[in-house]
C-alpha positions as protocol buffer text, in pm:
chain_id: "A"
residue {
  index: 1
  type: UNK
  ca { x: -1135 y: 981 z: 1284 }
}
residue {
  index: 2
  type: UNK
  ca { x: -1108 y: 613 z: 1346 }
}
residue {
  index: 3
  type: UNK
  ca { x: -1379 y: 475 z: 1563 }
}
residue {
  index: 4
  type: UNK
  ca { x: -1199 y: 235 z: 1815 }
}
residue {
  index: 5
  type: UNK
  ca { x: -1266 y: -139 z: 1843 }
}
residue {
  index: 6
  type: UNK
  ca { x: -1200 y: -340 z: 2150 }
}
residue {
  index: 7
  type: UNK
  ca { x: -1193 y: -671 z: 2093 }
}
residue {
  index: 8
  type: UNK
  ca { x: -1180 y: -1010 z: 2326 }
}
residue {
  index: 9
  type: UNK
  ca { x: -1033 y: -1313 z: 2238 }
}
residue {
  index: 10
  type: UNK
  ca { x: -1111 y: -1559 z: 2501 }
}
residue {
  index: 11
  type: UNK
  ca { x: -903 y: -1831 z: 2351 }
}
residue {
  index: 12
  type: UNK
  ca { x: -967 y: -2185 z: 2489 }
}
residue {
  index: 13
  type: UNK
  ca { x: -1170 y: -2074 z: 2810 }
}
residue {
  index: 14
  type: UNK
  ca { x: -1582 y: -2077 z: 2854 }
}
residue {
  index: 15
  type: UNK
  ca { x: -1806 y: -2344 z: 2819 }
}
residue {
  index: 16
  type: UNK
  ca { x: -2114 y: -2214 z: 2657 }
}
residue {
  index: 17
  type: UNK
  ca { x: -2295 y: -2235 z: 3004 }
}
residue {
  index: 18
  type: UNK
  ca { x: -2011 y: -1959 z: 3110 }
}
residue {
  index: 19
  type: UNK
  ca { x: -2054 y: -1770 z: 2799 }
}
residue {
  index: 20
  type: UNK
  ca { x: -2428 y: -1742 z: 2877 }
}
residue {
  index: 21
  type: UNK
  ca { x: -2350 y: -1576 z: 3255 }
}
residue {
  index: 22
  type: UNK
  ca { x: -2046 y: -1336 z: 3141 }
}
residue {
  index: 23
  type: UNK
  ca { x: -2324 y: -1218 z: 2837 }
}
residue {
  index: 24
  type: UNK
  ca { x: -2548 y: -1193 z: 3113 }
}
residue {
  index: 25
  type: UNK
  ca { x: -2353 y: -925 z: 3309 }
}
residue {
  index: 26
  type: UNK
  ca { x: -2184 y: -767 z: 3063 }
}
residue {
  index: 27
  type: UNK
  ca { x: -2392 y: -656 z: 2792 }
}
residue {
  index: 28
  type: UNK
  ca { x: -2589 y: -451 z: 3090 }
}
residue {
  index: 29
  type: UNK
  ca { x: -2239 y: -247 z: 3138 }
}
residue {
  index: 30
  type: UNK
  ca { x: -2182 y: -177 z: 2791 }
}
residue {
  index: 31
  type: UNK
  ca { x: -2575 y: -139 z: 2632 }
}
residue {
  index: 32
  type: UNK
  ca { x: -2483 y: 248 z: 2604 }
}
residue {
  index: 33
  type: UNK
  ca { x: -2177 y: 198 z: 2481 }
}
residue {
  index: 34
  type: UNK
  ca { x: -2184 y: 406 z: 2137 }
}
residue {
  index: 35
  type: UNK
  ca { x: -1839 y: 546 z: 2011 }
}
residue {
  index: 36
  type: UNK
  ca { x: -1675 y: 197 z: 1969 }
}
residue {
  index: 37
  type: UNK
  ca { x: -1677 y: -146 z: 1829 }
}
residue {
  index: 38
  type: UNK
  ca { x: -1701 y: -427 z: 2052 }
}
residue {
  index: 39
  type: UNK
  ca { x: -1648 y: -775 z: 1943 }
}
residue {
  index: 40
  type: UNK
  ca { x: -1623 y: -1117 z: 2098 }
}
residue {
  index: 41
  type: UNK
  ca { x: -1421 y: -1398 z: 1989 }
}
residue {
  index: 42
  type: UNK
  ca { x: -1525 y: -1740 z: 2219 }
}
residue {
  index: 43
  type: UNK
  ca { x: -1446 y: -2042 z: 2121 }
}
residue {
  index: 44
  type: UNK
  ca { x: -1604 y: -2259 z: 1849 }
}
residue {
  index: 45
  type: UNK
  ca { x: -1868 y: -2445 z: 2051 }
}
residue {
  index: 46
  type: UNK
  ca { x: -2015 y: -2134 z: 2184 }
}
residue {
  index: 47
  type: UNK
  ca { x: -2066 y: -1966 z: 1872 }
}
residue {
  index: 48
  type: UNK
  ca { x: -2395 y: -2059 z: 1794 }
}
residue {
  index: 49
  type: UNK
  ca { x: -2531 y: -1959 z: 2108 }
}
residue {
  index: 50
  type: UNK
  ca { x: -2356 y: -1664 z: 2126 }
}
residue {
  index: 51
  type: UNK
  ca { x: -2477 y: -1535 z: 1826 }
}
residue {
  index: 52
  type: UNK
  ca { x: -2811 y: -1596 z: 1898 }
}
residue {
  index: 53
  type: UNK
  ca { x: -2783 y: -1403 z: 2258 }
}
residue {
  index: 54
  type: UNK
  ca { x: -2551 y: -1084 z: 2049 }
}
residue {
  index: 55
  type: UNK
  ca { x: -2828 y: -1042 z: 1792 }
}
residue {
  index: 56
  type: UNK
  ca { x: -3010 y: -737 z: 1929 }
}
residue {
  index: 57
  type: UNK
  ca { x: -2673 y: -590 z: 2121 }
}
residue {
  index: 58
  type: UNK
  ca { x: -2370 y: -367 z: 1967 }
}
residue {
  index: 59
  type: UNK
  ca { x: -2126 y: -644 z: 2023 }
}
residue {
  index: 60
  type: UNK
  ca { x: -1995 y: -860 z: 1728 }
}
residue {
  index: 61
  type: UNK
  ca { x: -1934 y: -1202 z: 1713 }
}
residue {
  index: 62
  type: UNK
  ca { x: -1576 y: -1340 z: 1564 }
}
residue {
  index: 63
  type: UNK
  ca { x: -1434 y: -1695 z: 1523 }
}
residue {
  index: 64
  type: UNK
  ca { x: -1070 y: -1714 z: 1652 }
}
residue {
  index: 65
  type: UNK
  ca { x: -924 y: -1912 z: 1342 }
}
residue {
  index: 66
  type: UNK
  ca { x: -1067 y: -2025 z: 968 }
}
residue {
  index: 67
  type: UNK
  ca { x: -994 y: -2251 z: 735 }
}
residue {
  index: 68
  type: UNK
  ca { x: -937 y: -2100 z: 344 }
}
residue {
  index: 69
  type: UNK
  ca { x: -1145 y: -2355 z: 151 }
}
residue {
  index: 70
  type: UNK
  ca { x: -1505 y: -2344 z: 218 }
}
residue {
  index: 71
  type: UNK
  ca { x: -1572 y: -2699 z: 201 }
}
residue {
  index: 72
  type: UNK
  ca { x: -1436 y: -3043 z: 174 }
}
residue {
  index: 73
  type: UNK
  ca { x: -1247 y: -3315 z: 293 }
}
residue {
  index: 74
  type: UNK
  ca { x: -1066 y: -3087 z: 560 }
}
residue {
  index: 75
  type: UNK
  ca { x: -1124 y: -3304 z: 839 }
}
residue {
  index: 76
  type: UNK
  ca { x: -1164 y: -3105 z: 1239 }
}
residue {
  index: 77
  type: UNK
  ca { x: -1151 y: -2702 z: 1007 }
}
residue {
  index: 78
  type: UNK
  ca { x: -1421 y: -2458 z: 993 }
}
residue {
  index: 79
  type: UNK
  ca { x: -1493 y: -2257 z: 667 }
}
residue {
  index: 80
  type: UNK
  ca { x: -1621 y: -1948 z: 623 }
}
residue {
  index: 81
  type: UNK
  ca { x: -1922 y: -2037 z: 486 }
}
residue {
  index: 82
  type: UNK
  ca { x: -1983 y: -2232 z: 805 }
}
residue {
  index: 83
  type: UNK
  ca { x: -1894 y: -1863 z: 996 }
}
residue {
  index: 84
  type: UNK
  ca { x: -2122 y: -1658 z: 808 }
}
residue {
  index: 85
  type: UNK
  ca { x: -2390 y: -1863 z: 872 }
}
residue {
  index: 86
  type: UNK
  ca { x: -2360 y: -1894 z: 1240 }
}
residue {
  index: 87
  type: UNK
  ca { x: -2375 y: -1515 z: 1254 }
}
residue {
  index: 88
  type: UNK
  ca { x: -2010 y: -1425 z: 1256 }
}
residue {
  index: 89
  type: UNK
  ca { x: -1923 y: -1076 z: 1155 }
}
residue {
  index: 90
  type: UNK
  ca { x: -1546 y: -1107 z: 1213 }
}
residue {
  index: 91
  type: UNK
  ca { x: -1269 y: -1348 z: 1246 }
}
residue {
  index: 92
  type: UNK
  ca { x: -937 y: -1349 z: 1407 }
}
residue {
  index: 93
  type: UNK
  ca { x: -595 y: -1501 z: 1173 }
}
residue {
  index: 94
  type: UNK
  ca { x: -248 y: -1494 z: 1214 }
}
residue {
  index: 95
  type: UNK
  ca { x: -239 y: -1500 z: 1581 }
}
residue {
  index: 96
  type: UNK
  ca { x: 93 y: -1533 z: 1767 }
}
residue {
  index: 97
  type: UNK
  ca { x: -48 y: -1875 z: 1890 }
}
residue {
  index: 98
  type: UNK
  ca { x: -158 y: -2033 z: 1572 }
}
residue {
  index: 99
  type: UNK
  ca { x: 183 y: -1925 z: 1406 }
}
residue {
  index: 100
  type: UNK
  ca { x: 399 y: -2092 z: 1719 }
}
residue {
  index: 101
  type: UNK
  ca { x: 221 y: -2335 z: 1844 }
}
residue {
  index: 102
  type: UNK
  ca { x: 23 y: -2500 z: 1505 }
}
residue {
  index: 103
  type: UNK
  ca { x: 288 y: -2361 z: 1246 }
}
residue {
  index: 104
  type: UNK
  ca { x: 136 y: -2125 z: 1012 }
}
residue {
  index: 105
  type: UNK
  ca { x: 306 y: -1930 z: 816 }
}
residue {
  index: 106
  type: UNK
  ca { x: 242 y: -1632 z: 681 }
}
residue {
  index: 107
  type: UNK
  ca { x: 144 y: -1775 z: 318 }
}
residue {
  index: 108
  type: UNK
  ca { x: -123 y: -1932 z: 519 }
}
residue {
  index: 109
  type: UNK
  ca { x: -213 y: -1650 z: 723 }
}
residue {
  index: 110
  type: UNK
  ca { x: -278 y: -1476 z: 391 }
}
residue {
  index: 111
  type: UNK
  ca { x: -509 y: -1777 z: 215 }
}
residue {
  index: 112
  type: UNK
  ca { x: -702 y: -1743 z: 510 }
}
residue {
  index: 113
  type: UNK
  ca { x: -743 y: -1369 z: 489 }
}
residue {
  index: 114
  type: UNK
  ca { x: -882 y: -1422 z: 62 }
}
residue {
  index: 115
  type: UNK
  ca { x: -1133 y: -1671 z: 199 }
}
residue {
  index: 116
  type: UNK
  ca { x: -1278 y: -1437 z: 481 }
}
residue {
  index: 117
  type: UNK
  ca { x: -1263 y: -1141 z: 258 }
}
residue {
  index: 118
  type: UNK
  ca { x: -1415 y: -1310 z: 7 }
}
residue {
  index: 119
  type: UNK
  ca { x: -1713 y: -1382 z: 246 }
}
residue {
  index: 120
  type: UNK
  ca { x: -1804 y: -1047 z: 400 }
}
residue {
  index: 121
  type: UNK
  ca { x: -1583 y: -1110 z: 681 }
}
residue {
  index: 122
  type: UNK
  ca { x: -1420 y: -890 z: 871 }
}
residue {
  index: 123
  type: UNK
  ca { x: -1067 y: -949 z: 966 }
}
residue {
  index: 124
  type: UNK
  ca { x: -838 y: -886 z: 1323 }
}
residue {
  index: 125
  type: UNK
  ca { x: -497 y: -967 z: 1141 }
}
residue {
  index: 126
  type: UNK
  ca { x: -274 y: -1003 z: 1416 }
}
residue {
  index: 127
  type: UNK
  ca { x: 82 y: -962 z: 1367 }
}
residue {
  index: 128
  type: UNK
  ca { x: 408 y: -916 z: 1677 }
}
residue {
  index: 129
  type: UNK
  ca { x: 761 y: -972 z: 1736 }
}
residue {
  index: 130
  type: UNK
  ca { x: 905 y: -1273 z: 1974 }
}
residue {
  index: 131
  type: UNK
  ca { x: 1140 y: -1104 z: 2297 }
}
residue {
  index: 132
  type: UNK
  ca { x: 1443 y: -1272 z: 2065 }
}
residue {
  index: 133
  type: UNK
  ca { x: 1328 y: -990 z: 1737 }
}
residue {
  index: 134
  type: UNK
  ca { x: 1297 y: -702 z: 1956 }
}
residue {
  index: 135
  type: UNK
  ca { x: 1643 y: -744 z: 2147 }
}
residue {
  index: 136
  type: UNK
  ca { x: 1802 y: -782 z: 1813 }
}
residue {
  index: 137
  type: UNK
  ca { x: 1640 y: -491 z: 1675 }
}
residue {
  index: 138
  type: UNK
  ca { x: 1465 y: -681 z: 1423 }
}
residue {
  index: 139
  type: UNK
  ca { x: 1104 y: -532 z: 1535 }
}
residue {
  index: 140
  type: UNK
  ca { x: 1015 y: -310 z: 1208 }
}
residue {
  index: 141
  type: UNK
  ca { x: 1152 y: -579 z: 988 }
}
residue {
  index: 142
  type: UNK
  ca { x: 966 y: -874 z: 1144 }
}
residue {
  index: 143
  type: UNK
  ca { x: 618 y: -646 z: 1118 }
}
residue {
  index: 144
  type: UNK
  ca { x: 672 y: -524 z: 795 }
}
residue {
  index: 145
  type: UNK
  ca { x: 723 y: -923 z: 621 }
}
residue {
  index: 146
  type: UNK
  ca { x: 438 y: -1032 z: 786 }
}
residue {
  index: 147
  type: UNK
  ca { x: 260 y: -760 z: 664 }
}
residue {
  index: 148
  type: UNK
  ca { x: 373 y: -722 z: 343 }
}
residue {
  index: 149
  type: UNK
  ca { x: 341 y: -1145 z: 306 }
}
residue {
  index: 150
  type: UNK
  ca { x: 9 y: -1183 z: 507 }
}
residue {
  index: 151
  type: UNK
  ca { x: -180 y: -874 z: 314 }
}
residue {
  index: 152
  type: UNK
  ca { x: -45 y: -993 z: 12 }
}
residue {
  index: 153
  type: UNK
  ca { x: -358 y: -892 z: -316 }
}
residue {
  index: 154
  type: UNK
  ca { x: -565 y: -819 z: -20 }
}
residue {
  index: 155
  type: UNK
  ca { x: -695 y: -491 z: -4 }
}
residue {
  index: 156
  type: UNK
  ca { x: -761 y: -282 z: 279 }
}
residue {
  index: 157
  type: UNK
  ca { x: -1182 y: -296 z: 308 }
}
residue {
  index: 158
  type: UNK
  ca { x: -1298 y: -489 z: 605 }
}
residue {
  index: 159
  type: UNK
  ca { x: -943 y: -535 z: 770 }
}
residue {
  index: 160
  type: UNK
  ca { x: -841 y: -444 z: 1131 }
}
residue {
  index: 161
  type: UNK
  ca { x: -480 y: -484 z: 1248 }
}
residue {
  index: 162
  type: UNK
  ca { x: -380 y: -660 z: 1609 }
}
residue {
  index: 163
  type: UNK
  ca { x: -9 y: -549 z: 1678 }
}
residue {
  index: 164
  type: UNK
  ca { x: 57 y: -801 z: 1956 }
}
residue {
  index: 165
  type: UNK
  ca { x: 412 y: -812 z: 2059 }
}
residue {
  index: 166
  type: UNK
  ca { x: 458 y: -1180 z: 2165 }
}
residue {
  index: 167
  type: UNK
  ca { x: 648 y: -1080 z: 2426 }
}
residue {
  index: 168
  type: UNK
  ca { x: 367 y: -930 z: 2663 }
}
residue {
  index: 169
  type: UNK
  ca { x: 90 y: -1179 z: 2588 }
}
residue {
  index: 170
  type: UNK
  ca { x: -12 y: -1357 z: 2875 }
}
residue {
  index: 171
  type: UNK
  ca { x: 314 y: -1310 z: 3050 }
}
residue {
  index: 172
  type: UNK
  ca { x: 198 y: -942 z: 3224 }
}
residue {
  index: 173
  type: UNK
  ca { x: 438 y: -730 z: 3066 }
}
residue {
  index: 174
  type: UNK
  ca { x: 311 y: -442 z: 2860 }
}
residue {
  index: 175
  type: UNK
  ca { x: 477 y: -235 z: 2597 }
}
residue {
  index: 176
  type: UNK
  ca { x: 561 y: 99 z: 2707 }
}
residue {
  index: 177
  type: UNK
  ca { x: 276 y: 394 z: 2509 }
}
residue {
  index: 178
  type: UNK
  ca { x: 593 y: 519 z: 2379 }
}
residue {
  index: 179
  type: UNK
  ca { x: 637 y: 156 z: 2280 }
}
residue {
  index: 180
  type: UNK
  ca { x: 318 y: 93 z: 2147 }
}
residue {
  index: 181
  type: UNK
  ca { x: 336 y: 378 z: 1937 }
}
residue {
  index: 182
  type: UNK
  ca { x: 654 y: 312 z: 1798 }
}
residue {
  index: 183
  type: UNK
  ca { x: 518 y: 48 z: 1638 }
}
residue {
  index: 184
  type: UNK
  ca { x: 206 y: 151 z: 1579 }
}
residue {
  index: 185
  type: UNK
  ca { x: 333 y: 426 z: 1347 }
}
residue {
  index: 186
  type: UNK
  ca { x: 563 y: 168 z: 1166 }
}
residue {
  index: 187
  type: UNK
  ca { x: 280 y: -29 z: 1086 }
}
residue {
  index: 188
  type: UNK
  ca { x: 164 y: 277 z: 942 }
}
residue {
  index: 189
  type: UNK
  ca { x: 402 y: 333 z: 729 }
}
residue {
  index: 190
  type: UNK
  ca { x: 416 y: -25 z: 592 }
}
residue {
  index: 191
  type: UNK
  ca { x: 47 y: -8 z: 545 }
}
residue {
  index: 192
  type: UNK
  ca { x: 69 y: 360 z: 364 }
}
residue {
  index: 193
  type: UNK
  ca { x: 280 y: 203 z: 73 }
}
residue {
  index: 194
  type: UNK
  ca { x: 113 y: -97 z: 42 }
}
residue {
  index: 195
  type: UNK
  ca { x: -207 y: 90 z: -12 }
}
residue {
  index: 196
  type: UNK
  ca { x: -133 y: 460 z: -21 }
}
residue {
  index: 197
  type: UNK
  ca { x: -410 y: 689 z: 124 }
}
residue {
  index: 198
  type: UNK
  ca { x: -664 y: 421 z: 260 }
}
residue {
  index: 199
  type: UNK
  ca { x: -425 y: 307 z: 483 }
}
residue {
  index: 200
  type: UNK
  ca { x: -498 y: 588 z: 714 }
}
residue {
  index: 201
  type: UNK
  ca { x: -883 y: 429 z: 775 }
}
residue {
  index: 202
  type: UNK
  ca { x: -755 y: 109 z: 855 }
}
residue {
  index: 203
  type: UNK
  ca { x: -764 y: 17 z: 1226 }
}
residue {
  index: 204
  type: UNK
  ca { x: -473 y: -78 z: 1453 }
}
residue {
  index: 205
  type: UNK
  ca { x: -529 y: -250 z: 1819 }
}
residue {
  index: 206
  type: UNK
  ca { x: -291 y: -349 z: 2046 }
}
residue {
  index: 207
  type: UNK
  ca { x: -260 y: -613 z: 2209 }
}
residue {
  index: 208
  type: UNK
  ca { x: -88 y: -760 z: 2501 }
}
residue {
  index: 209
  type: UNK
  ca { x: -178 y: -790 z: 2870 }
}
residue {
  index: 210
  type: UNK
  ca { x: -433 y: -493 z: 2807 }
}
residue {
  index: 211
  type: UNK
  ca { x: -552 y: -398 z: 3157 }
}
residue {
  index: 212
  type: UNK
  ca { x: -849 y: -146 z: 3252 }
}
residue {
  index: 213
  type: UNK
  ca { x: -523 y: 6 z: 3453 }
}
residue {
  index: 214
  type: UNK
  ca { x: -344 y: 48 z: 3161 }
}
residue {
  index: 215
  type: UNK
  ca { x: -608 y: 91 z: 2869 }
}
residue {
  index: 216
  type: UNK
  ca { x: -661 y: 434 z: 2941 }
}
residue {
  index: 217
  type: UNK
  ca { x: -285 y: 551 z: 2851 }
}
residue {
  index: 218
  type: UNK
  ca { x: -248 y: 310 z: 2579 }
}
residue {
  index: 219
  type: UNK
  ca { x: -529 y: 400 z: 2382 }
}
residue {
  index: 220
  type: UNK
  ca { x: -412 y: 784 z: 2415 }
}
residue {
  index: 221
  type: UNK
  ca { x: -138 y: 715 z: 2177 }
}
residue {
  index: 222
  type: UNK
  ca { x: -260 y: 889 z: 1812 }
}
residue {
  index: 223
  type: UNK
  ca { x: -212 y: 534 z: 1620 }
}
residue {
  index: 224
  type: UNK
  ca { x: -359 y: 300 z: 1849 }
}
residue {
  index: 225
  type: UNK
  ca { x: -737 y: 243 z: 1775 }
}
residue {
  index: 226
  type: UNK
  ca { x: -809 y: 1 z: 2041 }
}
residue {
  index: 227
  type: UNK
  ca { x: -729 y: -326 z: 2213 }
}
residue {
  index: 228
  type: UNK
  ca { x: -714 y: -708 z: 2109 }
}
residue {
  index: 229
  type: UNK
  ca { x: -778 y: -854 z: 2503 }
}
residue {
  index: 230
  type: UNK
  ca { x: -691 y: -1205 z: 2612 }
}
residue {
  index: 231
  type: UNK
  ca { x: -684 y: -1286 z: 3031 }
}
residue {
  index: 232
  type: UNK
  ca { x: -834 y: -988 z: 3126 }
}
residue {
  index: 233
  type: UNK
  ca { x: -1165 y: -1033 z: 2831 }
}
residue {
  index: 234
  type: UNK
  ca { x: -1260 y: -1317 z: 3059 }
}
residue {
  index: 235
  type: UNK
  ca { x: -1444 y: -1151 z: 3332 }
}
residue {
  index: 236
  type: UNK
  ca { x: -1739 y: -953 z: 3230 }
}
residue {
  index: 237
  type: UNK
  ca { x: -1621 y: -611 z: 3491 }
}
residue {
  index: 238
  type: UNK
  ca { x: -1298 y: -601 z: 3324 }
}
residue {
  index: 239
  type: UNK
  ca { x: -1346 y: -638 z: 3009 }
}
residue {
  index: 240
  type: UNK
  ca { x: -1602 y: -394 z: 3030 }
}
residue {
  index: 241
  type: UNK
  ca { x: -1358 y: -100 z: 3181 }
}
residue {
  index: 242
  type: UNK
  ca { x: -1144 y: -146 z: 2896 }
}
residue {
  index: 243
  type: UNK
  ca { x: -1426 y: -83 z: 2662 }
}
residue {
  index: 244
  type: UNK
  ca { x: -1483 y: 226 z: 2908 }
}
residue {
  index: 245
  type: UNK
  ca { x: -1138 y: 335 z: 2889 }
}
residue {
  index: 246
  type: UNK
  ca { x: -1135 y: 756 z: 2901 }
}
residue {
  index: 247
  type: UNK
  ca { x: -1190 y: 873 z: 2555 }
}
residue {
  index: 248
  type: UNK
  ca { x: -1109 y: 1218 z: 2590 }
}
């Protein structure tokens, strides 16, 4: 069985100050918390101190974006050298965000994946269809280039999969479970012939407007393994009934 990984990523939100006080109240709520990985992407200047505060907990720590050469004259990037050593365990690439709004492409997306890969690093690859894709049916095609580009000579160890239809994030629409699974299982698929048997180990969140309302139902369906959070990661009590969601 696939243990389930709820993950935050609290985008550009929390000075380190406010990264202290959610830590403060929400690793109490989850200290018990046993049958599922947490991890929590802040941003860049909270890092440090996060990982210092995370060190003796069962959360992880990820960075929300890398760089694929690690070092050089790359002027305002972060390597994964540089993640490693502040105590990162994961890292988050290819999000809908970094594709639109800073124009990587899925070439990119997969240089980045080699270089965190290549240093212990586990990986949230997100991947998700615009509203346009989806009303023109284009859903399973869109998922299955990015995939097929993004995991391109990358094999499967140490990589997690963030289906994120672009759609629902931030705007408060949520795919449907029937939805959700839908293309949960295509993603499946994709991944089965890209690597065969392994493919079944290989984690698949969802994300999108993930509420503690709705966790519960989305995380019944048989290929989702958990949730990639955004708004709702940002206050401690929330975020930490989704990583309570019913397990039975």
């Amino acid at each position: 069985m696939r243990r389930p990984v709820i993950a935050a990523n609290w985008k550009m939100n929390k000075k380190i100050e406010e990264a202290q006080d959610f830590l403060d109240e929400f690793i109490p709520l989850v200290w018990n918390e046993r049958n599922v990985d947490i991890v929590i992407a802040p941003p860049f200047t909270a890092l440090y101190t996060m990982a210092n505060l995370l060190k003796i907990t069962n959360i992880g720590l990820a960075a929300q974006d890398i760089f694929h050469e690690d070092k050089g004259a790359y002027t305002g990037e972060i390597s994964p050298v540089m993640l490693t050593d502040i105590g990162c365990s994961h890292v988050i690439i290819g999000h809908s965000e970094r594709r639109i709004y800073f124009g990587e492409t899925n070439e990119i997306v997969n240089k980045k994946i080699r270089a965190a890969r290549r240093h212990g690093l586990e990986v949230i690859f997100c991947i998700g269809e615009s509203l346009s894709e989806r009303e023109a049916g284009m859903t399973f095609d869109v998922l299955k280039r990015q995939i097929m580009e993004g995991l391109r000579d990358i094999s499967s160890d140490g990589l997690i999969i963030a289906y994120e239809p672009v759609w629902a994030i931030g705007t408060g629409k949520t795919a449907t479970p029937d939805q959700a699974q839908e293309a949960h299982e295509s993603i499946r698929k994709t991944l089965s012939h890209l690597y065969g048997e392994p493919a079944k180990g290989v984690r698949i969140l969802y994300g999108g407007s993930v509420t503690p309302e709705n966790a519960d139902v989305l995380m019944a369906c048989p290929d989702v393994d958990g949730a990639l959070v955004g708004g709702a990661s940002l206050k401690a009590g929330s975020f930490a009934g989704i990583v309570k969601y019913n397990k039975q």
